[in-house]
C-alpha positions, 0 to 999 in steps of 0.5 A: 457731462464733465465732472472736473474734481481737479478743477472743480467745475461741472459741465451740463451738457445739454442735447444738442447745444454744441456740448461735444464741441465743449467737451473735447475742448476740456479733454486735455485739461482734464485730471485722471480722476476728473469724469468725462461722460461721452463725447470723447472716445474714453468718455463714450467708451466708459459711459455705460459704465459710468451710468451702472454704477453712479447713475449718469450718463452724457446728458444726466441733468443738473439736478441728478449731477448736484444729486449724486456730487452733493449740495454741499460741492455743487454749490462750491463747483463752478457749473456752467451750460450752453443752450440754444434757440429752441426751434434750431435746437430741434432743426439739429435733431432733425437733421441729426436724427435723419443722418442716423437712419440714412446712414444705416438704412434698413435692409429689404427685410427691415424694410418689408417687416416695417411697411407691411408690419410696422415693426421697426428693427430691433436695433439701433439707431431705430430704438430712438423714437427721434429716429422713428419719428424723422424717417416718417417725417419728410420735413422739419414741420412734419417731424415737429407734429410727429408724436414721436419726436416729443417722446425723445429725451433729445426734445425735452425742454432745456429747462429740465436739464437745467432747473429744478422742478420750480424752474429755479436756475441750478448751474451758475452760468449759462452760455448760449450757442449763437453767441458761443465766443463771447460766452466762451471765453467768459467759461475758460476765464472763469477757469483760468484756461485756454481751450479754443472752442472748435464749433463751426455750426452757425446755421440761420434758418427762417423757421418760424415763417415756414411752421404750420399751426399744427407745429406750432401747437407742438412748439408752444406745448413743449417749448414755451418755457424754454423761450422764457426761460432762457431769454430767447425772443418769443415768437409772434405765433406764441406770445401771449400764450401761458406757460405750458404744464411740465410734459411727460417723461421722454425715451432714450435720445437720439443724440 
């Protein structure tokens, strides 16, 4: 999350939506006193500090940062998000969270006390439930019936960082990963700046031909709304279906 008290904008970053990549773009055109939570270096460095004493952190919602800013500054700040395709969205969890584990595996004893105990390490990144869930999940599809992917503040719906509690829309623009460039430059206009976006992730996987029925109870429970919502075409194995009720509070991310 950017809060720019200079420029006057705020940035919702969502999980992961390319929202490092926008941040460390902002960064040299930032203010001494402009707030930066994560993604950069200070910004990740400061964060706890940020979170103790004014209650956010890189992934706070809309909603806390309007909170915490007022409505009164919010509405006169320009405030802007990126989403993504929700099921490319939890593929980079996925693989995200699985990086995690793989590049600090557990040692023989972790090892031992997790397969003869299931007692996880009490350290991170085996804290995340995304984590726990992907390394008990050899594929994507596995991982989306995993119980505990959906407890991972990673997984929430993108909605909920971005709405109030009616879904009622609370930043101004709302920018989408698959058409980053095009929706890019309409953010540095907006601001009057030039801050080349350094993304490069322009993954396509054929998803939504490879998911079981399980996965896909998973998806339509915790992501239909998120396909509405944000204009993203619905998929066969879900159309037709009612808006799910609002799923329970989420743990900690993994990224």
């Amino acid at each position: 999350m950017i809060l720019s008290f200079n420029r006057q904008f705020a940035f919702v970053h969502v999980h992961k939506c390319a929202g490092t990549s926008i941040e460390v773009a902002l960064a040299a055109h930032l203010a001494p006193n402009d707030l930066v939570l994560g993604s950069t270096p200070g910004g990740e460095r400061l964060q706890p500090v940020f979170k103790q004493v004014i209650g956010l952190d890189k992934h706070a919602s809309a909603a806390q940062a309007r909170q915490w800013l007022g409505p009164q500054r919010w509405a006169q700040w320009y405030t802007f998000a990126f989403v993504r395709h929700p099921l490319e969205r939890l593929r980079s969890l996925y693989t995200f969270a699985r990086g995690l584990a793989e590049a600090q595996p557990m040692d023989e004893a972790e090892r031992r006390a997790w397969e003869d105990e299931a007692r996880w390490p009490n350290r991170l990144p085996y804290h995340y439930a995304a984590v726990r869930a992907a390394v008990q999940s050899e594929t994507f599809d596995t991982f989306l019936c995993h119980p505990l992917t959906w407890r991972d503040a990673g997984a929430q719906p993108m909605w909920r960082s971005l709405c109030d509690e009616r879904q009622q829309l609370l930043v101004d623009f709302v920018g989408h990963v698959e058409t980053a460039e095009d929706d890019w430059a309409q953010v540095q206009q907006r601001l009057a700046l030039d801050a080349p976006l350094g993304m490069h992730n322009r993954s396509r996987h054929n998803t939504e031909a490879t998911l079981s029925d399980a996965a896909w109870a998973q998806v339509r429970a915790h992501c239909l709304t998120d396909f509405q919502r944000f204009g993203y075409p619905v998929p066969e194995a879900l159309a037709g279906e009612p808006w799910p009720a609002p799923p329970p509070e989420n743990d900690d991310a993994a990224g």
